[in-house]
C-alpha positions in Angstrom: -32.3 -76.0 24.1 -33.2 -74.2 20.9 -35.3 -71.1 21.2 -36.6 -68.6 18.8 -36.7 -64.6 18.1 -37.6 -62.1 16.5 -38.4 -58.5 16.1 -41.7 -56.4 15.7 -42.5 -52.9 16.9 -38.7 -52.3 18.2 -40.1 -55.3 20.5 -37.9 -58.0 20.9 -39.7 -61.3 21.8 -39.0 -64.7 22.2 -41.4 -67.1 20.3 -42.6 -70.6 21.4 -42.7 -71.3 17.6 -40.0 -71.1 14.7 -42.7 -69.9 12.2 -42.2 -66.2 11.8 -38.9 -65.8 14.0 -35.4 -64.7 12.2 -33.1 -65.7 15.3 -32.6 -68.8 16.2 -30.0 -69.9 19.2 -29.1 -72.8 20.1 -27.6 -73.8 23.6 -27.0 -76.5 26.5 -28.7 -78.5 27.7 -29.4 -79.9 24.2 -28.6 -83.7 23.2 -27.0 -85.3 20.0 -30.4 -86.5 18.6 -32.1 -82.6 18.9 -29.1 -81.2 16.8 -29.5 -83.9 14.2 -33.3 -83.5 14.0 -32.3 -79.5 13.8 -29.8 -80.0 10.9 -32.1 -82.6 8.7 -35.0 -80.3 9.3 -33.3 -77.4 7.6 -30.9 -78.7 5.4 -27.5 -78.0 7.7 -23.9 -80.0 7.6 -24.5 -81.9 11.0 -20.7 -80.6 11.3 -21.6 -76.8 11.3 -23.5 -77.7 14.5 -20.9 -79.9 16.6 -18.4 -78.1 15.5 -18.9 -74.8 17.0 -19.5 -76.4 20.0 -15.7 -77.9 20.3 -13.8 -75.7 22.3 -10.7 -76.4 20.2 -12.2 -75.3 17.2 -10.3 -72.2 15.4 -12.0 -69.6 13.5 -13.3 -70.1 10.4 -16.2 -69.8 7.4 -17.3 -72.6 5.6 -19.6 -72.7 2.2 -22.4 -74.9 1.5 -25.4 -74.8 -1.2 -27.9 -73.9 1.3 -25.9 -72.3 4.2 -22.5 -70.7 5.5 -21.0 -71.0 8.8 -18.9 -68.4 10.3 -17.3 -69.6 13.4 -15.0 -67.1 15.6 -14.0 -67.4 19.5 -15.2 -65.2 22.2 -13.2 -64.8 25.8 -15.0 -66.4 28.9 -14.5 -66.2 32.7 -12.8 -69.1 34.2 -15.1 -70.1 37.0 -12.4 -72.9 37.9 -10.9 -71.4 41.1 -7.6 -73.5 40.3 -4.3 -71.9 40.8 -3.4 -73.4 37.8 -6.0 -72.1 35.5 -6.7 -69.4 33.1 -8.2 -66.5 34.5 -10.1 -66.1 31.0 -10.7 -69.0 28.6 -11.8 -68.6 24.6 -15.1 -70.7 23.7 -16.2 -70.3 19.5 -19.7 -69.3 18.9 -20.9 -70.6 15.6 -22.9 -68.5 13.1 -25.1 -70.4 10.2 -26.8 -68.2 7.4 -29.8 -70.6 6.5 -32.2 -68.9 4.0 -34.2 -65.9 5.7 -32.9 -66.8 9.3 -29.6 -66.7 11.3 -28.8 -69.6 13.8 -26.1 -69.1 16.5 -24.8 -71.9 18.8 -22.5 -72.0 22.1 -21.1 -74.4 24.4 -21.3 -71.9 27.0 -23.4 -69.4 28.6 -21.9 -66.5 26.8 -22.1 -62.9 27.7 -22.0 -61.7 24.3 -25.1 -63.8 23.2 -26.9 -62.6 26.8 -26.9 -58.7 25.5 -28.6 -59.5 22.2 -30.9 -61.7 24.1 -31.7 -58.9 26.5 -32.2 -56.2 23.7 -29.1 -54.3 24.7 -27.4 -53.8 21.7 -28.0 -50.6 19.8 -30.1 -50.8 16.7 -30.3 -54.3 16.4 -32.4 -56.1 14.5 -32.7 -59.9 14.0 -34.1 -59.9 10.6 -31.0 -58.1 9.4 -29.0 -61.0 9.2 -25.7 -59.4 8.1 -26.0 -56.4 10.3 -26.5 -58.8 13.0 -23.2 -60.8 12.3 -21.1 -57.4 12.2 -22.7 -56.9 15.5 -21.7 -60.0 17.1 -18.3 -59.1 16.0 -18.3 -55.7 16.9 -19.6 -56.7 20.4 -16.9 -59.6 20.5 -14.1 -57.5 20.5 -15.4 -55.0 22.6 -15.7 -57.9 25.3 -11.8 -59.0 24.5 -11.0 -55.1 25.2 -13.0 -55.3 28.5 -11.3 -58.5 29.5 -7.6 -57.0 28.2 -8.4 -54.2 31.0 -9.2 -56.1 33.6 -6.5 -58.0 33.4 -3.9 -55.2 33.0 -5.4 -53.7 36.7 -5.1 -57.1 37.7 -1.4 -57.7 36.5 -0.7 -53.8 38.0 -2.1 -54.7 41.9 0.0 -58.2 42.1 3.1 -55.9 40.8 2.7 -53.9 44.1 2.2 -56.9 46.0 5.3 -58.3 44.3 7.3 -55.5 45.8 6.7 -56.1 49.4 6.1 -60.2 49.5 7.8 -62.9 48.3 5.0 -65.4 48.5 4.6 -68.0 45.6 0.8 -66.6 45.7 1.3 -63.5 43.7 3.3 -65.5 40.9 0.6 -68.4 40.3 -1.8 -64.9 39.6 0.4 -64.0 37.0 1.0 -67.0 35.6 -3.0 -67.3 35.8 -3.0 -63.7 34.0 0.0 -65.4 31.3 -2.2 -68.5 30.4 -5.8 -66.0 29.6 -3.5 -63.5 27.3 -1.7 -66.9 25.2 -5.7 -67.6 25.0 -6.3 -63.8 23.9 -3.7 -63.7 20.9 -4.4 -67.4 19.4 -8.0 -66.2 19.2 -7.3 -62.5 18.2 -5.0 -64.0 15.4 -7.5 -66.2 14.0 -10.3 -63.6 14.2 -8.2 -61.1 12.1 -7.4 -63.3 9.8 -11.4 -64.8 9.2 -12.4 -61.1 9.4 -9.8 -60.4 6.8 -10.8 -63.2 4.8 -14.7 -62.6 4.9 -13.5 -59.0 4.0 -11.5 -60.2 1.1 -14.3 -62.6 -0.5 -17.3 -60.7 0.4 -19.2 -63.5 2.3 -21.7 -61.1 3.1 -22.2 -59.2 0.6 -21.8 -56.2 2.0 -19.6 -53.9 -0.5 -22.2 -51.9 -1.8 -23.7 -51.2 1.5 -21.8 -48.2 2.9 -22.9 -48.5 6.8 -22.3 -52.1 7.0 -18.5 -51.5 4.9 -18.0 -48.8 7.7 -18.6 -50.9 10.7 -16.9 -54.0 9.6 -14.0 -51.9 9.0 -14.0 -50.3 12.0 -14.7 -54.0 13.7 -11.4 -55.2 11.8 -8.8 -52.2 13.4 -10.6 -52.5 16.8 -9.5 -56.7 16.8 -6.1 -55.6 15.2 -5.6 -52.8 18.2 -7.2 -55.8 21.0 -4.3 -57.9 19.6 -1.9 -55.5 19.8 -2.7 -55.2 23.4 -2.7 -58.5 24.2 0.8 -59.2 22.7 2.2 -55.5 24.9 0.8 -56.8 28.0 2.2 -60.6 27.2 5.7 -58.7 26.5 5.5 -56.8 29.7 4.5 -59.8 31.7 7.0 -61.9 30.6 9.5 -59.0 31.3 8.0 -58.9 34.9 8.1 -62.4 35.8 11.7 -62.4 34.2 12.8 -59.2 36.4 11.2 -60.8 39.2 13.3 -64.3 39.1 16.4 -62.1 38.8 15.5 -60.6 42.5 14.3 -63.3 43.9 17.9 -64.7 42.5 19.8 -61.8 44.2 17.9 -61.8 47.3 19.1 -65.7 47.9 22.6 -64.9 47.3 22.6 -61.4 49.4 21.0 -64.2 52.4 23.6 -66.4 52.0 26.2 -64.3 51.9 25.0 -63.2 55.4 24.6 -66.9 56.5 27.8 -67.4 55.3 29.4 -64.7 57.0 27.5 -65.2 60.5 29.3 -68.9 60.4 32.6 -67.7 59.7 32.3 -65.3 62.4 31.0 -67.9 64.6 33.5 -70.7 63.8 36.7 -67.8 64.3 36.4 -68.2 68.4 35.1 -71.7 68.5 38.2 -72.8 66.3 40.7 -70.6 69.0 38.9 -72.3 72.0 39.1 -75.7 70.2 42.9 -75.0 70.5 42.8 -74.9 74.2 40.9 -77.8 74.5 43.8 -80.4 73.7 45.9 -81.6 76.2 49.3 -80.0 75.0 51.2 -77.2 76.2 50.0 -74.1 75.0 51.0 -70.4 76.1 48.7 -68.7 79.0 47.3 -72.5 80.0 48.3 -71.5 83.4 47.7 -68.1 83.6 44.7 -67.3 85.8 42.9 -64.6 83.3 43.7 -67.1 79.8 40.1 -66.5 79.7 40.3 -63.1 79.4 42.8 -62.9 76.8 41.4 -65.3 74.6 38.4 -63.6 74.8 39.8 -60.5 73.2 42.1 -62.1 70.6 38.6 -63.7 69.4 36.9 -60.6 69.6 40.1 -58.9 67.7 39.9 -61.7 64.8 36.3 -61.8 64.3 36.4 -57.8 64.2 39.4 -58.2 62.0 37.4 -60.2 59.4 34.1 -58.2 59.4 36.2 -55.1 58.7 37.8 -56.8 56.0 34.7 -58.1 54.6 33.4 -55.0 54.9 35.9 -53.4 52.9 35.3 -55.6 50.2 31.9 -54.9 49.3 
């Protein structure tokens, strides 16, 4: 589906037209012959198009006479109820600078894209084409931060859980939590590192405009700190699950060590009635209370060896 913006009054409006509009998105349902009529009709690399929407793609920008492509990835809720899933997956949303309009394409319904669409974004304005891209960015990492804090609460309540159950439950959540932040600091990584380059060569041309310097600056330390996050939660999950398999570990040996001692304590009189059960001589065979007495050397030996085993812890 391709649809078409733009901006008059401080009005943001959809048009049923592309004549006039300065946004133009792009996203499913769409088929392989709409995105090659797109591409023809204004001069685009078919390739700018299909590949922002592989999933697999890493973040990039890419030159050509008559456009750029900026592609970077964006976090998305899992909606795969799976235990063996990522809580949060990352999708790339591609950017093309064609002439006097700016084309985005997803894969995926996107959050991001929803709050430009719904005019919820602070002084933005599609005709300002770079503006717009800093935006994106801008709101892109904001939405990694978001997602890093929901699943630090998330990490912090199965801890608790973690104290007082021993249910496998509480460690596919984590491991859940493990897969989305692996996700988090691929994408992070390759979003400093296009940031950094688009910094470096200017793609935008925004050095001599102060406001838009600012804000990609500020854009580029807010990824670096959302990475940083990501790899201190990653740390301290892997040092959870870690401390966790070393209790788990301790708490199977502390119950068989009681297993362990519970037979020996039960095998003690079984082995001194076993005794009596041959048919040989043996002291007390005859003697009316041999019951009694062998009752209470049992009872002597098993207290015997709990004392000593006692002793020894």
């Amino acid at each position: 589906m391709i649809r078409y913006y733009t901006k008059t009054y401080r009005r943001f409006i959809e048009l049923e037209e592309e004549k006039d509009s300065a946004w133009i998105h792009i996203a499913p349902p769409f088929d392989q012959g709409e995105l090659s009529s797109f591409a023809e009709t204004h001069d685009i690399p078919l390739d700018f198009l299909v590949d922002s929407l592989d999933i697999d793609e890493r973040s990039r920008y890419e030159r050509e006479e008559n456009a750029n492509l900026i592609l970077f990835n964006t976090p998305l809720l899992n909606e795969d109820i799976k235990d063996n899933e990522a809580i949060y997956y990352t999708v790339p949303i591609g950017i093309i600078l064609v002439r006097d309009k700016i084309v985005t394409i997803t894969s995926r319904e996107n959050p991001i894209i929803e709050k430009f669409l719904e005019d919820r974004v602070k002084n933005f304005d599609p005709k300002d084409a770079k503006l717009f891209v800093l935006q994106l960015f801008e709101q892109n990492v904001l939405r990694f931060l978001e997602c890093l804090k929901k699943l630090n609460l998330k990490r912090n309540l199965i801890e608790q859980e973690l104290y007082n159950s021993s249910k496998n439950r509480e460690l596919k959540q984590l491991l859940r939590i493990e897969k989305s932040l692996v996700y988090f600091v691929n994408s992070l990584s390759a979003n400093e590192l296009l940031k950094m380059k688009m910094k470096r060569t200017d793609l935008l041309n925004i050095r001599d405009l102060e406001y838009h310097s600012d804000l990609f600056e500020d854009v580029i330390i807010d990824n670096s700190q959302a990475l940083e996050m990501s790899n201190v939660h990653t740390n301290i999950l892997g040092g959870t699950m870690e401390t966790y398999a070393s209790i788990i570990s301790n708490n199977m040996n502390a119950v068989v060590n009681r297993l362990t001692v519970i037979t020996i304590t039960l095998m003690v009189p079984t082995l001194v009635y076993s005794f009596y059960g041959m048919n040989v001589d043996l002291p007390l065979m005859n003697n009316k209370y041999a019951y009694v007495y062998l009752l209470f050397i049992s009872i002597c030996i098993v207290l015997g060896f709990l004392f000593f085993i006692n002793k020894k812890r």
